[in-house]
N, C-alpha and C positions, 0 to 999 in steps of 0.2 A: 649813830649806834647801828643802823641798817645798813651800814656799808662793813662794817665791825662782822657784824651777824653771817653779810654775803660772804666776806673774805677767811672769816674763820670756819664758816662752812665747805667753803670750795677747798682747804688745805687739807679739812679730816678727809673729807673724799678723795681728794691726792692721793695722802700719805695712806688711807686704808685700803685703795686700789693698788697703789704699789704694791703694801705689805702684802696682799691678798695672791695678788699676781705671782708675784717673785716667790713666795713661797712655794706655789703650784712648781713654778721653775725649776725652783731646787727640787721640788718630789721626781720632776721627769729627769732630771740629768742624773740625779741620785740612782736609778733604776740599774739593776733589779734592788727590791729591798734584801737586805740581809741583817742580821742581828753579829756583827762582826765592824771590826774597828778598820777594815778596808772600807766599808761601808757609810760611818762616820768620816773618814778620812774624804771619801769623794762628797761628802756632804758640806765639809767645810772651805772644797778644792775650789769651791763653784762660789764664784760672786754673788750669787741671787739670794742665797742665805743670807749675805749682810745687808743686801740691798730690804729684802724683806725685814729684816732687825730694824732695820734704819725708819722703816712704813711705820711699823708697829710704835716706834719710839715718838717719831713724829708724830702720829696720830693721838699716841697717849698724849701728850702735854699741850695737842691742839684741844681736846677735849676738854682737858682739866681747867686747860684756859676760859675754852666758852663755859661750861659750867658754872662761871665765877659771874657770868654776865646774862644767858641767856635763860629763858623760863624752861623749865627742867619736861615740862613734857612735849612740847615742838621739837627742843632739841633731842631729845633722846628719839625720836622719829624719822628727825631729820638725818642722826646718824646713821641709820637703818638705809637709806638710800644708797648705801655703798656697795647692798646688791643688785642694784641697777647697773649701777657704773660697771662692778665687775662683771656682771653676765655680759655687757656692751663686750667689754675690753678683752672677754675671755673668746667672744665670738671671732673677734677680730686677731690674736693671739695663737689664739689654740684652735682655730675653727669650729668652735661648739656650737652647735645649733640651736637659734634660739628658737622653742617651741610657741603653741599657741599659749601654752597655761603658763610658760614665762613670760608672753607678756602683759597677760591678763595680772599675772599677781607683781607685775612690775607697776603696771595703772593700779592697782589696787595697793601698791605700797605708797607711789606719787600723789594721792589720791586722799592717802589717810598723812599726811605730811601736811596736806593742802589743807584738810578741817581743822587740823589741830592748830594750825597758825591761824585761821580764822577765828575758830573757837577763843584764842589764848588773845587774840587782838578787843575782841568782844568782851572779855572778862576784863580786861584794863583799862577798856575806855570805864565799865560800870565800875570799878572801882575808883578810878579818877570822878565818875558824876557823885558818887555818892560821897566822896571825900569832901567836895565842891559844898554840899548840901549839909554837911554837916557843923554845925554849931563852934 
């Protein structure tokens, strides 16, 4: 089941860096914005719009998946890790600079990820003992 947990974690992260990424992609090639069907038209010219469709798609029915297996509050934290990944990928990208207070609140996202598997592992063993103990 922990190999299940690793690997459907590591594909939302994929698939919601992609969508994240490629989105961004399509905002800069799209440039200048305009409220006009030229505007639309170089929005759909551009592969990264489908490429980010494809994240977002991915991503959805990775989740839906783990949802059906994993405890609802790690994962929902562990989802949230996807703005680590993209600050990383955006630096690397788009050369955005990563500041001090993004990576403080990046250890402080990795951080609250790290109690809540702890936390969610502790409440299971005590329900397993008291299961054990009971009649």
């Amino acid at each position: 089941m922990r190999k299940f947990y690793l690997i459907g974690f590591a594909l939302l992260l994929l698939f919601d860096t992609i969508g994240q990424s490629s989105f961004k992609l399509t905002a800069i090639h799209a440039q200048p914005l305009q409220a006009n069907i030229e505007w639309i038209a170089r929005v759909f010219a551009k592969p990264w719009v489908y490429i980010a469709i494809f994240g977002y798609i991915g991503a959805f029915f990775t989740w839906m998946i783990l949802l059906k297996k994993a405890p609802v509050g790690p994962a929902f934290a562990a989802s949230h890790l996807e703005v680590v990944t993209v600050m990383l990928v955006s630096a690397f990208l788009f050369h955005e600079h990563i500041t001090v207070i993004r990576i403080i609140g990046a250890i402080f996202i990795v951080a609250g990820i790290i109690f809540l598997a702890f936390a969610e592992k502790e409440l299971v063993q005590t329900d397993i003992s008291k299961n054990q103990e009971a009649p």
